[in-house]
Structures are given as C-alpha cells and as structure tokens.
LOLOVEX-225262 format. One line per field, with one value per residue (C-alpha): residue number from 1; x, y, z. Coordinates in pm, whole numbers, plus 50000, padded with zeros to 5 digits. Example, Ala and Ser with C-alpha at 12.3 -4.5 7.8 and 13.67 -1.06 7.14 Angstrom:
# LOLOVEX-225262
resi <- c(1, 2)
x <- c(51230, 51367)
y <- c(49550, 49894)
z <- c(50780, 50714)
***
This chain:
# LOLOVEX-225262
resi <- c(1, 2, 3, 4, 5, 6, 7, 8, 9, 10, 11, 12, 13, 14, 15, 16, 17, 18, 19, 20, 21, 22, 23, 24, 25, 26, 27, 28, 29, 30, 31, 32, 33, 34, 35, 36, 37, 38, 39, 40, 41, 42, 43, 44, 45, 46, 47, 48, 49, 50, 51, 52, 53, 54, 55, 56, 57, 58, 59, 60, 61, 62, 63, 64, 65, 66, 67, 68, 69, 70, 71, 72, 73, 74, 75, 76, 77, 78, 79, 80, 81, 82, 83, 84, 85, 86, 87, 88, 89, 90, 91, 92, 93, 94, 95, 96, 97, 98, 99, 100, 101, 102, 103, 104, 105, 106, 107, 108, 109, 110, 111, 112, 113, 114, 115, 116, 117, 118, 119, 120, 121, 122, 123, 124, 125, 126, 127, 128, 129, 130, 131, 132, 133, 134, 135, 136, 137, 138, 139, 140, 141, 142, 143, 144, 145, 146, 147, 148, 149, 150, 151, 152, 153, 154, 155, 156, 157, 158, 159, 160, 161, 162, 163, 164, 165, 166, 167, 168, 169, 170, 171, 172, 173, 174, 175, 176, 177, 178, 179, 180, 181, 182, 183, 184, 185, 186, 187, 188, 189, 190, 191, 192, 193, 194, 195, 196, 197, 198, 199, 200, 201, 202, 203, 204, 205, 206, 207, 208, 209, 210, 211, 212, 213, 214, 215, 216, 217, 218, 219, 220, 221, 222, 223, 224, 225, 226, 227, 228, 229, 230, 231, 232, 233, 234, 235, 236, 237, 238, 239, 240, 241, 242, 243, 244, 245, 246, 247, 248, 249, 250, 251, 252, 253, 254, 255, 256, 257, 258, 259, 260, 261, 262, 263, 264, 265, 266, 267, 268, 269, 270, 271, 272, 273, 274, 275, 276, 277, 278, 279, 280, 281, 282, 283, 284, 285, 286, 287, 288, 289, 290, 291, 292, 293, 294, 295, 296, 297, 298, 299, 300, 301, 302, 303, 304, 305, 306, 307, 308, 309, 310, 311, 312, 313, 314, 315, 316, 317, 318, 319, 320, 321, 322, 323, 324, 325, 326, 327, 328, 329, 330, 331, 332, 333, 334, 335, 336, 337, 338, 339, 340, 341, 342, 343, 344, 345, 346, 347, 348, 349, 350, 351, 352, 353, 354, 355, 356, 357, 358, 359, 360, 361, 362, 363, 364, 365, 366, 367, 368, 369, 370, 371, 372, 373, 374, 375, 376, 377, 378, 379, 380, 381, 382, 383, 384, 385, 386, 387, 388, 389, 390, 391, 392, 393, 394, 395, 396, 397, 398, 399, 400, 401, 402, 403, 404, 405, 406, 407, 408, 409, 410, 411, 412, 413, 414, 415, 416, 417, 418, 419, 420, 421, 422, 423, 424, 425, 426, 427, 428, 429, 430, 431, 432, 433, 434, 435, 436, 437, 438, 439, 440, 441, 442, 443, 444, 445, 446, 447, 448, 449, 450, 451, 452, 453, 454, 455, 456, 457, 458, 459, 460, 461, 462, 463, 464, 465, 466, 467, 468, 469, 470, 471, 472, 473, 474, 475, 476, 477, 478, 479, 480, 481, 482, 483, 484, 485, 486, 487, 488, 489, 490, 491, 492, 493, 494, 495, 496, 497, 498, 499, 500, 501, 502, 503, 504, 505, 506, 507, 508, 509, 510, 511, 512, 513, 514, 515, 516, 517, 518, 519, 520, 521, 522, 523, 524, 525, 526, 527, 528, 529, 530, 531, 532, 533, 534, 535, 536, 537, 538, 539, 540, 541, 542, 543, 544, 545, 546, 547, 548, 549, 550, 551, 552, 553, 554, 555, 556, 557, 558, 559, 560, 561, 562, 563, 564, 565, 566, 567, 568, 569, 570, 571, 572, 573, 574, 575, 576, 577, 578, 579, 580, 581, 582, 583, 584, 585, 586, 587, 588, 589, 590, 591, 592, 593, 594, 595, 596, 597, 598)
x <- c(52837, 53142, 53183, 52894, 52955, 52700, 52834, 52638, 52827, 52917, 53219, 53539, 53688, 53994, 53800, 53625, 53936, 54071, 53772, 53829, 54171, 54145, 53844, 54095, 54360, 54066, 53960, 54342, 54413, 54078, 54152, 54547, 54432, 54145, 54414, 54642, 54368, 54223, 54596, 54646, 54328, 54286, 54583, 54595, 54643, 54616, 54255, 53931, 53812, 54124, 54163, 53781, 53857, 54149, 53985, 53685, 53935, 54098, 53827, 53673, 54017, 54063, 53717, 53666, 53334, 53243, 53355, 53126, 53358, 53621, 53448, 53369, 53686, 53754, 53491, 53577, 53955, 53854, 53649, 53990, 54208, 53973, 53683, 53525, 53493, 53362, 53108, 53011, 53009, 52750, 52552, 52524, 52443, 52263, 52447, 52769, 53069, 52977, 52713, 52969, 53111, 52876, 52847, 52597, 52836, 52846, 52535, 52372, 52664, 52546, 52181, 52326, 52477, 52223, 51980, 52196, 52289, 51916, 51915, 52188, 52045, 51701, 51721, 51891, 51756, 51566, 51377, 51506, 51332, 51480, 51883, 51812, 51701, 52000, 52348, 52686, 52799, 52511, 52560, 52874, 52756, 52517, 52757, 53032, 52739, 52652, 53001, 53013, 52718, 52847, 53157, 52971, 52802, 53147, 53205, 52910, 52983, 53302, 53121, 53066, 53424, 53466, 53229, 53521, 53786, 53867, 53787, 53427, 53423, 53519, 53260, 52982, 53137, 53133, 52801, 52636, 52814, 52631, 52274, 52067, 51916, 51543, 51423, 51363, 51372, 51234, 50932, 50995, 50894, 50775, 51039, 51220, 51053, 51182, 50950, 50703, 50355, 50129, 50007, 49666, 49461, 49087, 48884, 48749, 48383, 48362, 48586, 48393, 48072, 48249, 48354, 48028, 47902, 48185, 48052, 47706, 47792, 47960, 47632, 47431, 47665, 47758, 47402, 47166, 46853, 46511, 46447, 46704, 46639, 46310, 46434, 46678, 46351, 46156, 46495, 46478, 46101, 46206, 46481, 46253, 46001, 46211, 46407, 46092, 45949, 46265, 46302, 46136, 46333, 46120, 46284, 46119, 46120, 45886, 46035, 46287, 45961, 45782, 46161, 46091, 45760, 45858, 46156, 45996, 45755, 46056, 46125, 46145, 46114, 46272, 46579, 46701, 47021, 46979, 47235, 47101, 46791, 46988, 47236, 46934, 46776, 47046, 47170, 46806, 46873, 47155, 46960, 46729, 47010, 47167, 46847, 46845, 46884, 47168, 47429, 47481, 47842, 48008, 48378, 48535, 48840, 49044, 49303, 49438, 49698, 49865, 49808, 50159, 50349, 50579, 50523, 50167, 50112, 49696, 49743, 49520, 49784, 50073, 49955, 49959, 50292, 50574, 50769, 50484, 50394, 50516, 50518, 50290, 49995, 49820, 49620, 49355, 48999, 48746, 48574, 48242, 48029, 48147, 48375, 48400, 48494, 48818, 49098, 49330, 49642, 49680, 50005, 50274, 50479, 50796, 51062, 50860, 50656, 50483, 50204, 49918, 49630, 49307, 49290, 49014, 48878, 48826, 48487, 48504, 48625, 48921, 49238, 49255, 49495, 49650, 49993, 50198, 50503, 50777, 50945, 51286, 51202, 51063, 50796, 50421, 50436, 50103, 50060, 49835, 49761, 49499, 49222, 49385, 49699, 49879, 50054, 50200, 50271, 50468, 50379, 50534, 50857, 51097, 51170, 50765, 50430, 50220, 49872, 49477, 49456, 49145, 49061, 48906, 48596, 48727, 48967, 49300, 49362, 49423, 49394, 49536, 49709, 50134, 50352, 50544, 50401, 50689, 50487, 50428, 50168, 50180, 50141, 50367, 50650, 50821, 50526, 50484, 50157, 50021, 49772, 49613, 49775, 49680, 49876, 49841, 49723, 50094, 50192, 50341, 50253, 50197, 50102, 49955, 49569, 49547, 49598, 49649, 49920, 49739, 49716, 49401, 49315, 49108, 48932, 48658, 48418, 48073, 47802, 47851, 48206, 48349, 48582, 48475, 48791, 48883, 49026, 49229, 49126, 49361, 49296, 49148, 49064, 49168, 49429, 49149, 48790, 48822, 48810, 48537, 48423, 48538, 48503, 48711, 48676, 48927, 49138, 49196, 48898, 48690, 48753, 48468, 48303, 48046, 47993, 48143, 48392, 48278, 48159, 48323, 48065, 48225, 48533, 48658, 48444, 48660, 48601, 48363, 48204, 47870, 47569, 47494, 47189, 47207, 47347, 47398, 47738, 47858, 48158, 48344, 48323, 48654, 48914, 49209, 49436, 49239, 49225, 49087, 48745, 48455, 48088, 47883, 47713, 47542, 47560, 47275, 47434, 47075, 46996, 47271, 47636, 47729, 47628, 47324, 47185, 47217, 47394, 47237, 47391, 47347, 47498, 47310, 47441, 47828, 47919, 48143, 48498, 48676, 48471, 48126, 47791, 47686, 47370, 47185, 47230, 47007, 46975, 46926, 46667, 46466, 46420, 46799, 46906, 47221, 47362, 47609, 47852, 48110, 48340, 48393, 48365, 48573, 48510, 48202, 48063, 47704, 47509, 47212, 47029, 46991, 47211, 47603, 47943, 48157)
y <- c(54000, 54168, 54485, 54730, 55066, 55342, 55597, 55909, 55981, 55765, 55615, 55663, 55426, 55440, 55408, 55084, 54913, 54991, 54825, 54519, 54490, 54480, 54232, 54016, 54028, 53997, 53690, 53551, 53588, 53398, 53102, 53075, 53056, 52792, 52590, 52563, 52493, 52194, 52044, 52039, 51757, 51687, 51439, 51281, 50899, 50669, 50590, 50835, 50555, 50580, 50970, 50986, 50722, 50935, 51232, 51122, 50954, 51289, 51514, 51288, 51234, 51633, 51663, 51941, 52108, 52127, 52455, 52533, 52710, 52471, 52151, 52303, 52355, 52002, 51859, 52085, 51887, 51558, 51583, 51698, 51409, 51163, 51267, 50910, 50783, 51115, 51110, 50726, 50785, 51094, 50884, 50563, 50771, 51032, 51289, 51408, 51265, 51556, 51334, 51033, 51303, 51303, 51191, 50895, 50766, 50409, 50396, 50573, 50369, 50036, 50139, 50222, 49928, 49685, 49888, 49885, 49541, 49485, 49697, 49510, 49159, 49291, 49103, 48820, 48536, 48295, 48000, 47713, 47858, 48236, 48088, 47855, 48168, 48343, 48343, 48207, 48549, 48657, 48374, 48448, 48823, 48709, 48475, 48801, 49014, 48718, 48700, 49052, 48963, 48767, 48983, 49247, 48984, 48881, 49292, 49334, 49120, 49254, 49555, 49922, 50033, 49877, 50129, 50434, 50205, 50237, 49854, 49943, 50255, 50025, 49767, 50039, 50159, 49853, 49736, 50022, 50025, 49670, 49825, 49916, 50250, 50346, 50656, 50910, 51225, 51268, 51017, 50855, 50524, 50324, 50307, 49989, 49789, 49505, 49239, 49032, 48906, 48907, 48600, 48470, 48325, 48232, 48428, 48293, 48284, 48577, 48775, 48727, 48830, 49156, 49228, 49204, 49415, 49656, 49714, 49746, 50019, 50202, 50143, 50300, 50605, 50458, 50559, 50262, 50460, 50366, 50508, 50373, 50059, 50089, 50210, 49862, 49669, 49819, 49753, 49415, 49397, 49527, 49317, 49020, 49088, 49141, 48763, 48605, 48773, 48698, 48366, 48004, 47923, 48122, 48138, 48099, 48378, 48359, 48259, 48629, 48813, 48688, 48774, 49131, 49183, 49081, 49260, 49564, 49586, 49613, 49947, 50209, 50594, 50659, 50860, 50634, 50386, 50022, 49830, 49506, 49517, 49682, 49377, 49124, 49331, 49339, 48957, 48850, 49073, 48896, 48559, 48704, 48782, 48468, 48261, 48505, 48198, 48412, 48292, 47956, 47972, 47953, 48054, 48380, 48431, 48785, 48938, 49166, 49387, 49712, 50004, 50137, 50392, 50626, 50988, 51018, 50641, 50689, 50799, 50552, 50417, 50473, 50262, 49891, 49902, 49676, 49996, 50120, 49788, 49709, 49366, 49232, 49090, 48769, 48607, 48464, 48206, 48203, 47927, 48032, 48367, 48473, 48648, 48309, 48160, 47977, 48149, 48004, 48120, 48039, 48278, 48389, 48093, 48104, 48199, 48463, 48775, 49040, 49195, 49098, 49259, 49135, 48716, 48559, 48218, 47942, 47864, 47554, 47679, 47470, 47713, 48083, 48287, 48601, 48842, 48832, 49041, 48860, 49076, 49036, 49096, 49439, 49347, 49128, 48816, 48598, 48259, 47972, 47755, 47533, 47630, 47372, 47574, 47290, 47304, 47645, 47734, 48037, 48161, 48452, 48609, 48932, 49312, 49365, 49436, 49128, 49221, 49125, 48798, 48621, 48314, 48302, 48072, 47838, 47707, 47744, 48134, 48426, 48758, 49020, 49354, 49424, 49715, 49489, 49751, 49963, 50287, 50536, 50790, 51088, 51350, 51133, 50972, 50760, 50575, 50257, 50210, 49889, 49772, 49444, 49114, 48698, 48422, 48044, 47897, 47777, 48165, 48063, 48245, 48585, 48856, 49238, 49288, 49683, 49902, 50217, 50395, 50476, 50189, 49947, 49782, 49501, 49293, 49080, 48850, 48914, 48703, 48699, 48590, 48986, 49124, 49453, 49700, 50037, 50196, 50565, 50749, 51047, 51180, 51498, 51480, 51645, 51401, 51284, 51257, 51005, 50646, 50504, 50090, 49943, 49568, 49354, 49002, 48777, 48776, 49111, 49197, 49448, 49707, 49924, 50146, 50024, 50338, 50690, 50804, 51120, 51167, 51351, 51217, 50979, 51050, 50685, 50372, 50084, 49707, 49646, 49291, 49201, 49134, 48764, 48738, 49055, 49339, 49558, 49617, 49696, 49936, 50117, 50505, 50613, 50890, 51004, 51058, 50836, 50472, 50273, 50361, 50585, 50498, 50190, 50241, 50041, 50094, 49983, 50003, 49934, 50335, 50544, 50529, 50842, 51054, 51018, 50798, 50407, 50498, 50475, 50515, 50188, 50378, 50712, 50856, 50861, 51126, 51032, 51158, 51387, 51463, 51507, 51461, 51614, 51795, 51522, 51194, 50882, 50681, 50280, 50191, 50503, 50228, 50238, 50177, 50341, 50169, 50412, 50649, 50531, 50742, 50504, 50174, 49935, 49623, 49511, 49175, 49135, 48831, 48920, 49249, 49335, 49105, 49251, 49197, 49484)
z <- c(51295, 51423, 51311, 51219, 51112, 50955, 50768, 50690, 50347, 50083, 50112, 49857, 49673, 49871, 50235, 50045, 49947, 50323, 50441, 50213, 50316, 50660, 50649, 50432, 50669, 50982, 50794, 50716, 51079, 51218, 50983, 51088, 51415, 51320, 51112, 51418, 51646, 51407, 51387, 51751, 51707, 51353, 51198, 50849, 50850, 50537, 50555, 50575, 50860, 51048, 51024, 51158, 51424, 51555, 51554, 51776, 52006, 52008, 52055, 52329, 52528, 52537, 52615, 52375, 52297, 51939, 51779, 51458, 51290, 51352, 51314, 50945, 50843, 50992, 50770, 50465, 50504, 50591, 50230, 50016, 50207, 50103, 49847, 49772, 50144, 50187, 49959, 50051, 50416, 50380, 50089, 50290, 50646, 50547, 50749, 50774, 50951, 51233, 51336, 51404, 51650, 51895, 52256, 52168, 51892, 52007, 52003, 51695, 51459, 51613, 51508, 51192, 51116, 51163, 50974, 50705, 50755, 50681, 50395, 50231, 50276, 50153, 49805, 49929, 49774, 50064, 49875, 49659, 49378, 49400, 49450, 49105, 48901, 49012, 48749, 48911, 48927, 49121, 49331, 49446, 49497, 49760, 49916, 49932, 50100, 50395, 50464, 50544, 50729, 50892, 50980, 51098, 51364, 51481, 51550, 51728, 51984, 52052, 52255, 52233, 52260, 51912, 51714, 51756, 51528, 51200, 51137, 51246, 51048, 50703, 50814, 50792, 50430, 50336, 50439, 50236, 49932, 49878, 49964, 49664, 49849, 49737, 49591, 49853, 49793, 49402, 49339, 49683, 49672, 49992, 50252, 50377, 50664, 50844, 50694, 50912, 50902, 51159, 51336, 51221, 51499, 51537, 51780, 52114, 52141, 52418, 52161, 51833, 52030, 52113, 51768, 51614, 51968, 51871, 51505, 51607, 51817, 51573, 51310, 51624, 51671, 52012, 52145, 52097, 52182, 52181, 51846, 51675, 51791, 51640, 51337, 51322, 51399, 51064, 50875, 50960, 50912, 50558, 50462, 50585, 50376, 50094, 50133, 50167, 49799, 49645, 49415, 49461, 49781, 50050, 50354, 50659, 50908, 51162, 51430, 51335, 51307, 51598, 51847, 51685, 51767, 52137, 52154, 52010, 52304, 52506, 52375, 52685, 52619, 52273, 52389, 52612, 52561, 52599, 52444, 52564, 52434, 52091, 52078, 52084, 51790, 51614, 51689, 51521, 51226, 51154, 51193, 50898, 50678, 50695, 50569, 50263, 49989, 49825, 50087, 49976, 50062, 50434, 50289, 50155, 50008, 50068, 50169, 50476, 50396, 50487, 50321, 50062, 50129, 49955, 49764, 49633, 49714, 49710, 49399, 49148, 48942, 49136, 49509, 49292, 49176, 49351, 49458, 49677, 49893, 50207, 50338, 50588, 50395, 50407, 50157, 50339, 50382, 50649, 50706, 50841, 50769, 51133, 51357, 51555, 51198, 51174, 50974, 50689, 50615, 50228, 50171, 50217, 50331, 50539, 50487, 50283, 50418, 50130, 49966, 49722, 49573, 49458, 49403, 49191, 49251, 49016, 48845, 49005, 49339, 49374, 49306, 49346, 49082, 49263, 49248, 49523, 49581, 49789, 50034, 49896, 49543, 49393, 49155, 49198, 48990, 48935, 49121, 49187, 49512, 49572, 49817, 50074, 50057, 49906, 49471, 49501, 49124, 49050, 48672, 48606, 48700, 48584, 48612, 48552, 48798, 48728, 48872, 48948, 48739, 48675, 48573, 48228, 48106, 47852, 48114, 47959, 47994, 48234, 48190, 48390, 48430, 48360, 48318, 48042, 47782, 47898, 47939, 48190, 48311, 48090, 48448, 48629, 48366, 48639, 48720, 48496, 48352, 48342, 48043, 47987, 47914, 47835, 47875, 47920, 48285, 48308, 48253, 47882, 47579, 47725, 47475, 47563, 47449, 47511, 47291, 47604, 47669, 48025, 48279, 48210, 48549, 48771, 48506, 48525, 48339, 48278, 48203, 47802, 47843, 47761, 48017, 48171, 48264, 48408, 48126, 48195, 47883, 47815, 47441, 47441, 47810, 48114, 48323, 48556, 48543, 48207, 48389, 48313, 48230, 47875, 47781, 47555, 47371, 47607, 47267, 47275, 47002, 46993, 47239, 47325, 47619, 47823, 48008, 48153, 47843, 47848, 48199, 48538, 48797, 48937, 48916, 48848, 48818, 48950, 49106, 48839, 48843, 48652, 48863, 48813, 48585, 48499, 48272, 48471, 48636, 49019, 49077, 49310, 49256, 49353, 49316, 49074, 49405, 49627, 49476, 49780, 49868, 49775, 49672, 49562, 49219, 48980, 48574, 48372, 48005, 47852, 47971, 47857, 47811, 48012, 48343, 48394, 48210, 48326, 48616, 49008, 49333, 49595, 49919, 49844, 50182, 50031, 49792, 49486, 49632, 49482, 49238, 49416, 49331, 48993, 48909, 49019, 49282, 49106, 49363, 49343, 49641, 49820, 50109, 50156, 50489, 50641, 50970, 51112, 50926, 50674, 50432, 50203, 50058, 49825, 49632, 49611, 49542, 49365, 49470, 49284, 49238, 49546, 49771, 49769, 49963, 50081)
***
C-alpha cells in the first residue's frame, strides 16, 4: 500500500473522482515504466520456446533480480504472444514458465524431462503379446514416441548448457503432449511410480531364526517376563491338549510336553526378562503346532504387494480397481512352513513389473487362477500359470478390472469379479463398480451373473457347490453398514442372503470362505473406508440371519473397525489366546473348526 489517507468527513463526489483520477494516472505511469523496463529484457521471437530461451539468457547475462511486478507482466505477455504453448507448457510442468527462470534451471528441466520421458513411455507396449494386440496406427504411435525417446537421449548428453535452448524447450513440449497425465486433483487416482519389483531371496539360517525371534518379541510386548512365559507355557499346554483330542490321527506330543515341564522349572521370579529361556518356550510351541494333523501341506500360495494409493484409496470399493495399484507386487510360493523356507517367484515376469490381488488354487493343486495388472497397462486382467511357473495363459483382456477369480467345481468354469457391468458407486459416481461374472477356463463365453448395481466382491465356493459373496446392498439402506454375505448358484440362480442384510455390526463381512466340513463360514470384519484389515468372525447361518444371531467373534480382543462392537461381543472360544497386540487382521483361511491361516 502506497498511499493511506483518513478522512474525518465524507468525501464529495468531486474529491472521489480526483482521487480516481490520479490513481489512474499513478497506475498508467507505474506500468509505462514496467513496459519499458520488460522490453529492455523481454523480446518477441517466432516461437514461445525461443522467446523463453532468450529471455533466461537475458535475464541471467544482466544478472537481474526477479522483479514481481515485472516478471508478471512478463508472464501476462508471454501468454498473449503465444496462448497454446502457454497453456501446454504450464499443463505439462505444473508451474509456470517463472519457475524455468530460476537459478537451478539446468537442473530442475533435466529432472523434468526424464520424468516425463517416463511418463510418456508408461503404456508402451513391452511383450510380444501387448505389440500383436496393438492396430498399425497404434503401432506407429509408439514407434513416433521412442523416437522422441530417443531424441531426447541424444540431448542429454550434450550437457547442461543445452537445457536454456529453444530446441530443449520444444523437446520438453513435445515429450508431454504424448503423456496421458492421471487424475490428480478431482478423484486423484494413484500417482505414477517408476516400476520395479523387489528381489526375492531365501533367508539364511541365522536370519530366519531372527525373524521368528523378532515376532516373538513383538507377541511378548518386547518384555519376555517370567509370567508371560508361563502364560505361553499353559497356551501351549492348551493347544496340545486340544491337537491330541482332535480327529483319529493323534499326534504325539510328549516329547513337547515333557521340554515344557523342564523349561517351566526354569522360570526365575515372575517379573523378570529372559528371552532365552522365552525363545526355547516358544521354539517348542511351534514344534506342537506343527504336528497338529491339519497341516498336511508344506506350500502356500500368496502374494506380497504394496499397498494403492491415490484419493480415498482404503476406501472398500475404490483400493481394487486398476487406477489405484502401484506396481511392485509379486505373486508368490513358499516352499516350507518356515522363515528358512525357499521362495518362488511365480509372477510377474520380465520385462513386466505390477500388481495382483487375491489368486485361488486349483482343486487339484496344479494351476493357480489370479488378476494381475501389468505395469504398462491400466486395468487387472485374469490369468493362469502352472504351480512350476511354467504355461502362462492370459484370458482376459480390455478397458475392464478383471478381479479375484476362482476356480469352479465342475472344472470348466471361473467365476470372478468385473466392472464390465458399466456401473458405478452411487456416493462416489467415478468409481466403477464391479459385480459378478462367469466365463469359460479359456476366458470365452463371459456373461455377468449379478443382478447389483453396487460392487459384488471376493467369491468363493462352499462345500454345497454355492458361491458365497460380499454383496454392497444399497436399497433402502444407509451407504455403509449394508455388506453383508449372499450366495449364488455358479449359474447365476438363485440369489439369496446368507447373513448380515439388515445388520450394522460389523460393518462389512469380507474374505468369506466356508469352513471345510462345515456350515459355517469365516470372514474378515472390515470397514466401509478401511478395506484391508479388521476382525476374525465366524457366521453360523443355522442360528440367525442377522446381528446376533449365528454370528461369533474368533479374535475377541479386536473390535469390529469402524463400526465397533454392538450391544453385545459373542465371542467364539473363552480359552482364546492373544499373543501380543494386533489392530487388525485380513484373510483368513479355515482348516477346520478350530485350525485357521491369517
């Protein structure tokens, strides 16, 4: 502020226009002197990238200090000479050309350039089988964008002093008016990150020991006292007993029990640490648990990923779609029950990198069905691979998130989960919603069996050959607290609910898988914004078809998130056992009725 003035009448209309006169002609005078300042360093040549190239040239030969004023109007003319560079340059940068001004500009365009170099060459087709899919004219697209690739390789090693020229300045233009830029500011969808996978390795021996030593800690709160050390030794008593009541195979323990009743008389005043004598407690409970007759397997099948990204990513619909993921998953088998087990690498394969969800494995455990988003394309399609790694078969392709297949029992069918019903979640109408679809094992045939317009997600088969579902139910419900477990023939016959319709504890029932021998049914109970993780429960449909009734908790010491606990917490086992604190869990696997992975 330059001039202020209180005035202890009001002022006539006369005095006002005076006032507005002479701020005119204040204001006329300050920008004739800005306009022939700017000329003396601003010049007009026949490109926006040689007029900018000149101009830093200038302003750094003259070593002149950035003016604000003056460096506006500069911008406010460069935009009128040349209105479409203008608007590309500050589109494709994400700043202004003020920004290209500054001291560090070799060094911040360089950055620049290879990141959007990167960004350009995102979709760039990489396998045999991506290049045949492609028309001729998209061919030749993608041969167009690696030559300018390649040109901008040849100007890179040229040296910094290169950056300030105009050629440089139409390299960078032209680089990003071939990048398809992501969502980022409305319904921002995960950002771009250079794709890579990390290495998979087997642990040594002294390392394996330490991760298990590491995770026992954490069960024992980092303070391995006496008394929780004796609590670990009546856990183990417990789950002993248990193994050895359970089925016609009776497992024989006594050698476990007898190292417990030794080690127990080891036990030193009940507040002190000892996490030798803890370790060797715990190493012998893990001896019991692996004679329980329900692990008749020494391989499982899952995969490590990272977790999406983007605007409301843990949101439960929203984190499985294509636009979300970022790459850097593996598909993965370990051979042996153990941290010392030996680690397969079933996907991606070079040149590849990207992201999957959940895979399901064959009845006969020979192939494992699973969606897989490449890196360089934008939506999850459904494969197959043997267990060996070997007969990759792509099945389906497109536009559309193909997701959590499974295998079904008469051998000729999957099932599995697609936005190709073309709707959209009615609180959030970008976000595709994804309902349930069938189609031959060679992904032929495909037809939709919902009948939602909300997403239907993670099938599975139980026992009687029906396939159990999380269904989001929206009519005449709230927008959360309706997503409860529904089953449907594998046709696509009749739909029903098995449980939760008209329930709000928990909040979601997810992950559901049929116990084996059983009716009842093991699920995740998750969240409406928080799909990953929450608390282990157990429906018994037999009981009831809403909250309470039929439904118990397995890891009573875990609240349903979100949501809470209602009225009242059934539990599934008073004798539960907690080992250390966890917020959440996800997935589980029922062995039997009381055996579970996690």
């Amino acid at each position: 502020m330059d001039d202020f003035r209180i005035y202890s009448d009001a002022l006539s209309t006369d005095q006002i226009a005076l006032l507005y006169r002479a701020g005119i002609e204040s204001l006329s005078s300050r920008f004739a002197a800005l306009d022939a300042e700017l000329g003396k360093i601003y010049r007009k040549k026949t490109t926006f990238a040689s007029t900018l190239a000149v101009f830093c040239h200038t302003m750094a030969e003259k070593n002149r200090r950035s003016d604000r004023e003056l460096m506006g109007l500069m911008l406010a003319r460069l935009k009128s000479d040349f209105p479409t560079d203008y608007a590309d340059f500050v589109r494709i940068t994400g700043a202004s050309p003020l920004s290209y001004m500054t001291s560090d500009t070799r060094v911040a365009s360089e950055a620049l350039a290879e990141r959007l170099v990167q960004l350009m060459l995102e979709y760039q087709p990489l396998t045999i089988t991506q290049w045949k899919k492609l028309s001729p004219e998209q061919v030749q697209y993608w041969k167009n964008v690696q030559h300018i690739a390649d040109e901008y390789e040849q100007r890179k090693g040229q040296g910094g002093g290169a950056k300030l020229e105009p050629d440089w300045i139409n390299l960078m233009l032209k680089i990003g008016r071939h990048v398809q830029f992501r969502p980022s500011v409305h319904e921002a969808v995960a950002p771009f990150q250079t794709p890579q996978t990390p290495q998979t390795r087997d642990l040594t021996p002294k390392a394996a020991v330490q991760v298990l030593q590491h995770d026992w800690l954490h069960q024992a709160n980092g303070q391995p006292t006496g008394r929780v050390i004796l609590n670990e030794i009546e856990a183990a008593r417990q789950l002993a007993q248990r193994i050895q009541a359970s089925g016609p195979k009776r497992a024989d323990l006594s050698c476990e029990l007898h190292t417990l009743k030794r080690l127990e008389s080891r036990i030193g005043p009940l507040a002190m640490v000892d996490r030798d004598l803890y370790f060797k407690v715990r190493a012998t409970k893990r001896k019991i648990v692996f004679k329980n007759p329900a692990i008749d397997f020494d391989r499982i099948l899952f995969v490590d990923m990272p977790l999406p990204q983007g605007k409301e990513w843990p949101h439960e619909t929203r984190h499985r779609l294509g636009y979300m993921a970022v790459p850097g998953a593996r598909l993965l088998v370990l051979q042996g029950l153990s941290p010392s087990g030996h680690v397969i690498q079933l996907m991606p394969k070079a040149p590849l990198h990207g992201s999957f969800w959940r895979p399901d494995l064959s009845f006969d455990a020979s192939r494992v069905l699973f969606c897989f988003k490449p890196h360089n394309e934008k939506a999850f399609h459904l494969y197959e691979i043997g267990l060996d790694g070997r007969e990759l078969v792509q099945l389906t392709d497109g536009p559309y998130d193909d997701l959590d297949p499974i295998y079904l029992p008469d051998g000729k069918h999957i099932i599995f989960s697609t936005t190709r019903g073309n709707t959209y979640v009615r609180c959030m109408p970008p976000t595709n919603a994804y309902v349930l679809a069938r189609c031959d094992m060679d992904g032929r045939n495909l037809f939709l069996i919902s009948r939602n317009n909300e997403p239907d997600y993670l099938p599975s088969v139980l026992d009687d050959g029906r396939v159990i579902y999380t269904r989001w139910e929206y009519t005449d419900k709230p927008l959360w607290r309706a997503q409860g477990l529904w089953t449907v023939n594998p046709d696509g016959t009749q739909v029903n609910t098995l449980w939760g319709n008209q329930s709000v504890w928990p909040d979601l029932l997810k992950d559901a898988r049929g116990i084996p021998g059983s009716r009842r049914v093991m699920f995740t109970g998750s969240a409406h914004h928080n799909w990953f993780s929450g608390s282990v429960g157990i429906i018994d449909p037999t009981k009831g078809f809403n909250f309470p009734n039929g439904l118990t908790k397995v890891t009573a010491d875990v609240a349903w998130p979100e949501s809470g606990n209602g009225p009242v917490d059934p539990i599934e086992s008073p004798n539960y056992h907690t080992s250390g604190k966890y917020s959440g869990y996800y997935s589980p696997f029922p062995l039997n009725e009381h055996d579970f992975l996690v």
